[in-house]
C-alpha positions in Angstrom: 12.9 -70.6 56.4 12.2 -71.0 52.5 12.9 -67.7 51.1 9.6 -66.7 48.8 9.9 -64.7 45.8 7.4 -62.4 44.8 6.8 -61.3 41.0 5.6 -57.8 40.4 2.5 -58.7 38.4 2.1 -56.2 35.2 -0.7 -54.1 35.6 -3.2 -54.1 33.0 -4.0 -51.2 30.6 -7.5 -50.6 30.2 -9.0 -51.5 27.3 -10.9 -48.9 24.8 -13.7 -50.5 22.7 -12.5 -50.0 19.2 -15.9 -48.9 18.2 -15.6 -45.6 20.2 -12.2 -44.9 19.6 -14.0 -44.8 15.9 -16.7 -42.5 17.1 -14.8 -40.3 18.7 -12.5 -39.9 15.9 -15.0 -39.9 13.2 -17.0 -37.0 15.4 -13.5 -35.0 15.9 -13.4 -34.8 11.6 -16.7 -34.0 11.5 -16.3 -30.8 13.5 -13.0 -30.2 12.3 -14.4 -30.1 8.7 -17.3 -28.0 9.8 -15.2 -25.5 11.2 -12.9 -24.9 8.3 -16.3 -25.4 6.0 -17.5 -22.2 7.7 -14.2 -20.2 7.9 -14.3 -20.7 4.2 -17.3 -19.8 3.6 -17.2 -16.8 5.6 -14.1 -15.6 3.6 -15.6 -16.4 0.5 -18.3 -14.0 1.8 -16.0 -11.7 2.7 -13.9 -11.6 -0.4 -17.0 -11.6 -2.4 -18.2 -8.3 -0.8 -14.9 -6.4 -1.2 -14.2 -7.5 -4.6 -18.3 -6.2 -5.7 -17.8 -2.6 -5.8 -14.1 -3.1 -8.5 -16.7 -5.3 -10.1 -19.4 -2.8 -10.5 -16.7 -0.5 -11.6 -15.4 -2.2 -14.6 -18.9 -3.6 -15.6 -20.4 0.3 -15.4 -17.1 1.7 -17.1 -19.0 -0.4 -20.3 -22.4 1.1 -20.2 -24.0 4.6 -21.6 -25.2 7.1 -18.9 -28.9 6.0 -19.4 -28.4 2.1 -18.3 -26.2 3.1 -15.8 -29.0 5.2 -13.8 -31.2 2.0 -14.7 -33.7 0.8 -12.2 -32.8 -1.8 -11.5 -29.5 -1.8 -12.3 -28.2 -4.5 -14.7 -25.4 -6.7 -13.9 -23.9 -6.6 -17.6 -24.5 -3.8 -20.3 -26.6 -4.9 -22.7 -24.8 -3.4 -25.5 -21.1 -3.2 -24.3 -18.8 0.0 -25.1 -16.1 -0.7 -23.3 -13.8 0.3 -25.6 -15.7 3.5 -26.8 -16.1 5.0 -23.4 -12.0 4.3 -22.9 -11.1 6.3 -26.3 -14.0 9.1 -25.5 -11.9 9.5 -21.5 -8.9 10.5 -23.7 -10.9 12.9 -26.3 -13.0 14.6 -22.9 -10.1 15.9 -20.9 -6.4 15.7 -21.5 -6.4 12.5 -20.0 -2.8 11.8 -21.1 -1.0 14.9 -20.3 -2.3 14.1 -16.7 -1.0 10.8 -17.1 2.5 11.8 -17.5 2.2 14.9 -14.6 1.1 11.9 -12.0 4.1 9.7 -13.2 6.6 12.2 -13.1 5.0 14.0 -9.7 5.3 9.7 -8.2 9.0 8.9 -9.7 10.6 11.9 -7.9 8.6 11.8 -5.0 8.9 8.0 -3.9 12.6 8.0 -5.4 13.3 11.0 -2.5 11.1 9.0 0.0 12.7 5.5 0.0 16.4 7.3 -0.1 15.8 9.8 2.5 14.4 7.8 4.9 17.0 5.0 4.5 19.5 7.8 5.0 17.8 8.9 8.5 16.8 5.5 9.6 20.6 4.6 9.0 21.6 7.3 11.7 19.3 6.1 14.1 19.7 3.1 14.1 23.9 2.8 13.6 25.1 6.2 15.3 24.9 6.9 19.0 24.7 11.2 19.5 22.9 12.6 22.8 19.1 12.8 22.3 19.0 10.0 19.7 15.9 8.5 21.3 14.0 11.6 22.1 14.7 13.0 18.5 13.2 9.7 17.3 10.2 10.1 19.5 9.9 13.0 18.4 9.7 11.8 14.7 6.7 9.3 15.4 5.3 11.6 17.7 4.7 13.5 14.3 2.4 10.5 12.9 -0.3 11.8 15.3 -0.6 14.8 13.4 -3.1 14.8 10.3 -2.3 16.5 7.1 -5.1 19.0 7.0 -3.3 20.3 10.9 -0.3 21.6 8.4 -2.0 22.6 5.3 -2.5 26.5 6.5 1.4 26.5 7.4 2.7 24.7 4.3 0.5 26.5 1.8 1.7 29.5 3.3 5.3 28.8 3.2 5.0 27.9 -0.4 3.2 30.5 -1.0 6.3 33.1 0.3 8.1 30.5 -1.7 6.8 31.0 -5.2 6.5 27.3 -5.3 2.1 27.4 -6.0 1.4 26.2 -9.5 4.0 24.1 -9.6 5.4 20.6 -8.8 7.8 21.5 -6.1 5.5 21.1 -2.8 4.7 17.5 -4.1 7.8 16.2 -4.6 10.8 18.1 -2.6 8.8 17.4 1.3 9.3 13.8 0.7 13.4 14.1 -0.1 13.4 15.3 3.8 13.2 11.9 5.3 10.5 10.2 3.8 7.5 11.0 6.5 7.9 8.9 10.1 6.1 5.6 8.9 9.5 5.0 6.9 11.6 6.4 8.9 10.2 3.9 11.3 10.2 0.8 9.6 13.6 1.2 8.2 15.0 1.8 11.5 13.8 -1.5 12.6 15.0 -3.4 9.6 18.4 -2.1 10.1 18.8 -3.1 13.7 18.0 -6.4 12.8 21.4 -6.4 10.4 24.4 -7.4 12.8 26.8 -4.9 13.2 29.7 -7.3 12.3 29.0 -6.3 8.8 29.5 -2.5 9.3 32.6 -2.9 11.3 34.4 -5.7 8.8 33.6 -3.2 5.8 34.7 -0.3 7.8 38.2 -2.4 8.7 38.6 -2.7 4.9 38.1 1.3 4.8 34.6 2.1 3.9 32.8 4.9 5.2 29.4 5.2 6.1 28.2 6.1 3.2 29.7 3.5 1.5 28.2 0.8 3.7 24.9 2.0 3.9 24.8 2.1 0.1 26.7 -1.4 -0.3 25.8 -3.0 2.3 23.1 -2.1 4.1 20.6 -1.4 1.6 21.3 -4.6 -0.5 20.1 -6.0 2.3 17.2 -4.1 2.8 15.3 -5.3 -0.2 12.4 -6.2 1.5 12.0 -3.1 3.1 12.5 -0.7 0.2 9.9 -3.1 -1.5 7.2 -2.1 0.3 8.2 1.5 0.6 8.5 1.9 -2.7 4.8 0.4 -2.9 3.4 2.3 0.3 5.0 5.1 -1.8 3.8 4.9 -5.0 0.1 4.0 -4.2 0.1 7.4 -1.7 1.8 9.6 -4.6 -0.3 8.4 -7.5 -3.4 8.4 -5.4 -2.7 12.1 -3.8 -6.0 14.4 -4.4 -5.1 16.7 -1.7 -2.1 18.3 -2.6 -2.4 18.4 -6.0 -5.9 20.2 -5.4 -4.6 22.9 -2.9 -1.3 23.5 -4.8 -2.1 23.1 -8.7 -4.2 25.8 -10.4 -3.8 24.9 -14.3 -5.9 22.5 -16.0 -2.7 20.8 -17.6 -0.7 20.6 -14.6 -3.6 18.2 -13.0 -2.7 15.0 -11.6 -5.2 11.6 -12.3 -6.9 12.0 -8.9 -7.5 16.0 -9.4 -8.5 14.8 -13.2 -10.8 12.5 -12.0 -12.8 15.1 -9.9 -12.8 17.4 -12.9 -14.2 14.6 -15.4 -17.3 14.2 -13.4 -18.5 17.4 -15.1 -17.0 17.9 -18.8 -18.9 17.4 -21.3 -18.2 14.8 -23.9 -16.4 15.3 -27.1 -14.9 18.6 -25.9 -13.4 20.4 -23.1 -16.2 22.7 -21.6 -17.5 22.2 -18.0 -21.3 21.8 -18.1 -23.2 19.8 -15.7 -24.0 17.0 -17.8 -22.9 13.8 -15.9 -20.6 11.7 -17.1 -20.1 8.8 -14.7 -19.6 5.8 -16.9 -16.4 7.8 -18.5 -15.4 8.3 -14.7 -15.7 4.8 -13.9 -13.2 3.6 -17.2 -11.1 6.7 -15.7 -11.0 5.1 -12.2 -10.5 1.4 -13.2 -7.2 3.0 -15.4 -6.2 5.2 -13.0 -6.6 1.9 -9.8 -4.4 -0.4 -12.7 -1.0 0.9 -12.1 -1.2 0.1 -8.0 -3.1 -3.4 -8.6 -0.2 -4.5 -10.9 2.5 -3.1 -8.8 0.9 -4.7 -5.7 0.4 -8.1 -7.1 4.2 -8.0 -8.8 5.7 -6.9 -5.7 3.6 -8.6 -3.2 5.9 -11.7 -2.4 8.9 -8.7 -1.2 5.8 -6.8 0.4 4.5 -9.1 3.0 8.1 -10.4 3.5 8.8 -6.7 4.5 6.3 -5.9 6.5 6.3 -9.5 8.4 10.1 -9.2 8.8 9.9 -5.4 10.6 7.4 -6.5 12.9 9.3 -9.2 14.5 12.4 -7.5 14.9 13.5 -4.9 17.5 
């Protein structure tokens, strides 16, 4: 019997019209380009909005008290005195002098919060002692709590102190770990270091000490980058404490300064209540410079901070 072969026959693919492949691919651009047409344009929206009232700022920190109650309000001064209402700030109120009392209230008090908290962070995250993780619940537990919950207790202990008039409750709180937020995101930058590098260096002989200050916060860059820029904008911004704890006009901070320009009148230093807004806008827009140059300088270290903590564990 003639043995029969039989050939698998190749099955056929089935054909797609060209035609709708193009269709389908032209309609799948379409929307694509729609959709990321109107995320734009909602961001541009967006951006718009948020970046109107700094605008409205710098343009009304260029007009006179008369065309800045305009109705309706002008987009652009028609006669611009930028510069006038700028020199006439520093003539009103001792602008400068509290200048330099913001600057030197920040420095002290962001230098004590980055190193403090580093210090503590270091200890939770590197040392093992009983009651390490309820002492660090403890410490965020502490975020819940608002400022104005503490203000009775700490003016009072100030107060016994003989620390009211004076710099001392602004600065020396922070140089006792920093406040929870960096306590926090320290800890979780250093436990994503590996602890090779703390036990080669102490091998070699170095303490603690010395590797946290060689070592670990080298590394740390990041971090301490957006501390110190969390840090700085808080400090220079603080109205609060200043107000509660400072009692002489020449120990005022900008934000205290800025409250007490809305009433002086111009070309000395007596309080009336003639308004002066358009100086308080060229006060603001100085006073806002310092933290939108600091945040666009650092902002590469500060989003690299603040993305690196929140993946790590």
């Amino acid at each position: 019997m003639a043995e029969q072969t039989i050939q698998a026959q190749p099955l056929e693919r089935p054909v797609r019209h060209r035609s709708f492949r193009r269709r389908r691919s032209g309609a799948y651009w379409a929307g694509k380009i729609s959709g990321q047409t109107l995320l734009y344009t909602v961001l541009i929206i967006g951006a718009a909005a948020s970046m109107l009232p700094f605008f409205w700022t710098v343009v009304s920190s260029g007009k006179t008290i008369n065309e800045l109650y305009r109705y309706p309000p002008t987009m652009w001064p028609e006669s611009p005195q930028f510069i006038e209402n700028y020199v006439e700030v520093w003539n009103v109120v001792p602008f400068g002098r509290w200048l330099l009392n913001t600057v030197w209230v920040t420095f002290w008090a962001l230098l004590g919060g980055v190193l403090s908290s580093a210090v503590v962070a270091y200890g939770f995250s590197r040392f093992r002692f009983p009651g390490r993780e309820a002492f660090f619940f403890v410490t965020l537990a502490t975020m819940m709590l608002p400022v104005e919950v503490t203000l009775i207790p700490t003016y009072l202990l100030f107060n016994k102190l003989g620390w009211l008039d004076t710099y001392l409750p602004l600065i020396i709180p922070a140089w006792f770990g920093g406040g929870a937020f960096n306590i926090f995101l320290m800890r979780q930058f250093i436990m994503g270091i590996p602890m090779d590098l703390d036990e080669a260096a102490k091998i070699d002989g170095a303490s603690s000490l010395r590797v946290l200050w060689q070592i670990i916060l080298p590394l740390c860059k990041p971090a301490l980058a957006t501390l110190a820029t969390l840090g700085f904008i808080t400090n220079w911004n603080n109205f609060l404490g200043p107000l509660i704890f400072l009692k002489t006009e020449s120990k005022y901070t900008v934000a205290v300064g800025l409250r007490y320009l809305q009433s002086a009148v111009a070309g000395g230093s007596a309080v009336v209540s003639r308004p002066q807004d358009h100086l308080l806008m060229g006060a603001a827009l100085m006073v806002a410079l310092p933290c939108l140059i600091l945040f666009f300088v650092g902002q590469k270290y500060f989003v690299q901070g603040i993305v690196t903590t929140g993946i790590k564990g």
